[in-house]
Backbone bond lengths (Angstrom), bond angles and torsions (degrees), N, CA, C in turn:
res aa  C-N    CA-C-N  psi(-1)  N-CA   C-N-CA  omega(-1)  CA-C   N-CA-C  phi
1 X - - - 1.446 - - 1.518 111.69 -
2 X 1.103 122.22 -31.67 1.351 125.42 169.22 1.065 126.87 -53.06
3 X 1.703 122.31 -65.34 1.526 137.55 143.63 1.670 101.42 -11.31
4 X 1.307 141.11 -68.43 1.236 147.30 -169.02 1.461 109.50 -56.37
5 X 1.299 115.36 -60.72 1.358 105.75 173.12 1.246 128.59 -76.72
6 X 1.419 109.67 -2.48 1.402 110.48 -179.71 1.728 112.56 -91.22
7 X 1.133 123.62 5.05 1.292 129.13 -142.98 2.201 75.81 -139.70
8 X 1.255 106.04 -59.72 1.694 92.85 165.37 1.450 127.98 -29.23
9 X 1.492 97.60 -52.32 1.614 116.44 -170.80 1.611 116.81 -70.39
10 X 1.106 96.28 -15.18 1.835 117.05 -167.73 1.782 85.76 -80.66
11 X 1.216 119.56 -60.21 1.514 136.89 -171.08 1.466 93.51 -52.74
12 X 1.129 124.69 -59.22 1.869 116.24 -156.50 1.284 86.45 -77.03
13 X 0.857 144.99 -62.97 1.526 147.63 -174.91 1.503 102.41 -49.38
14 X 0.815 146.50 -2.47 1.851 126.42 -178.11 1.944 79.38 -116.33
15 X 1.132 111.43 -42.01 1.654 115.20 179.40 1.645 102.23 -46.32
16 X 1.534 132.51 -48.45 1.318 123.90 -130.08 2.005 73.42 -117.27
17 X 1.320 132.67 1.66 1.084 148.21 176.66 1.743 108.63 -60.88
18 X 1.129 82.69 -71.41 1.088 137.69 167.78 1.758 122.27 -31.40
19 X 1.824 112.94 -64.52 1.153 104.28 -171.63 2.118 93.46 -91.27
20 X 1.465 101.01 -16.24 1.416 102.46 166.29 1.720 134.25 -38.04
21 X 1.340 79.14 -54.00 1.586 97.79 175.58 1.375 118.06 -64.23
22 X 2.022 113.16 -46.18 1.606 111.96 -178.64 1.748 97.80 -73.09
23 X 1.263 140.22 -17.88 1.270 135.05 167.41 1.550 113.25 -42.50
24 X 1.607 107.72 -60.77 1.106 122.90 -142.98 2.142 88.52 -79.73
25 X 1.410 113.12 -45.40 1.596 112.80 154.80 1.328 143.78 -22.29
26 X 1.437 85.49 -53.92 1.706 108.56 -164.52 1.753 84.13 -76.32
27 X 1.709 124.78 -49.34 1.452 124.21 -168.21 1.840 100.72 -49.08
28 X 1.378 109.34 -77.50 1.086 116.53 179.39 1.207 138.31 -40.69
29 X 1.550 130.57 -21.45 1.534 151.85 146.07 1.699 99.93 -68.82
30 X 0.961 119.94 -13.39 1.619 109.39 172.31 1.247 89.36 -82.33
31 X 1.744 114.25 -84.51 1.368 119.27 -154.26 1.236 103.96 -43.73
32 X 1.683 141.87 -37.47 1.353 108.40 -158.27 1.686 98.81 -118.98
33 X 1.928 116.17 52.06 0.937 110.14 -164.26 1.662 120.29 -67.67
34 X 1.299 108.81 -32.78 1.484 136.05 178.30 1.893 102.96 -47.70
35 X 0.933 122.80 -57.69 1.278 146.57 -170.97 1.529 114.70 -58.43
36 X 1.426 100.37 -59.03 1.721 114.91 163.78 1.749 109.57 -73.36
37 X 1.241 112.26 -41.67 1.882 73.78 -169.35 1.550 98.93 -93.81
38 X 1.569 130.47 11.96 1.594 111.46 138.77 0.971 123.21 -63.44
39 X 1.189 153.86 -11.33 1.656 160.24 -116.75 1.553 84.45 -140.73
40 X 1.481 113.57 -72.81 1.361 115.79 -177.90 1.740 117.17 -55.93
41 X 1.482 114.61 -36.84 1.192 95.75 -177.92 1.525 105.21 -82.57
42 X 1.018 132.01 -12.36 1.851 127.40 161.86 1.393 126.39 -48.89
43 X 1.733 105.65 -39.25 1.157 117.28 -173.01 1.552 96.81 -88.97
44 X 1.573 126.34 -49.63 1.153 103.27 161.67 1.883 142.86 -43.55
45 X 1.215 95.37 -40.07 1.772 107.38 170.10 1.804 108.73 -49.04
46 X 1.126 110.96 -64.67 1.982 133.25 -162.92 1.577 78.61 -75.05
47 X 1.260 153.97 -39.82 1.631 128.96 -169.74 1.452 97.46 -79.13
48 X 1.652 118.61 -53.79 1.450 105.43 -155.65 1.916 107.76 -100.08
49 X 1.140 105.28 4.03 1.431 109.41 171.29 2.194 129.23 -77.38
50 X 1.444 85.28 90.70 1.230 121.73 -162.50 1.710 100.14 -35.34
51 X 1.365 121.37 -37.90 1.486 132.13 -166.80 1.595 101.36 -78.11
52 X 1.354 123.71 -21.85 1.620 136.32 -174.52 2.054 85.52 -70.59
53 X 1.392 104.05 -67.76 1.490 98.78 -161.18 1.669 106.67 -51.02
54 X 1.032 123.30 -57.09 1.775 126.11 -160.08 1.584 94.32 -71.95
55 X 1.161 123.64 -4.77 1.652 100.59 -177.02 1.559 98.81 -111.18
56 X 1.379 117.02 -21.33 2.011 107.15 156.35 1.298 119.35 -41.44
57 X 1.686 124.48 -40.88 1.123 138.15 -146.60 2.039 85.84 -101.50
């Protein structure tokens, strides 16, 4: 019976691991929200900016 609960506890614990980590994500994509979706809209601009491709060539 021990084995059983000990092997339970292993489970909630990789679970509570788990929503810890997307906590600690979700915080850090807040705080540095400003920062990332400039970043993203840069990388968006230079992928879909049509004048970038024909002037490589």
């Amino acid at each position: 019976m021990r084995r059983t609960a000990k092997r339970m506890n292993r489970k909630g614990m990789g679970t509570v691991e788990i929503v810890i980590i997307i906590a600690v994500l979700v915080a850090l994509a807040l705080l540095f929200r400003a920062g990332l979706t400039e970043y993203g809209q840069k990388v968006m601009d230079f992928c879909f900016n049509d004048s970038t491709i024909t002037d490589a060539f």
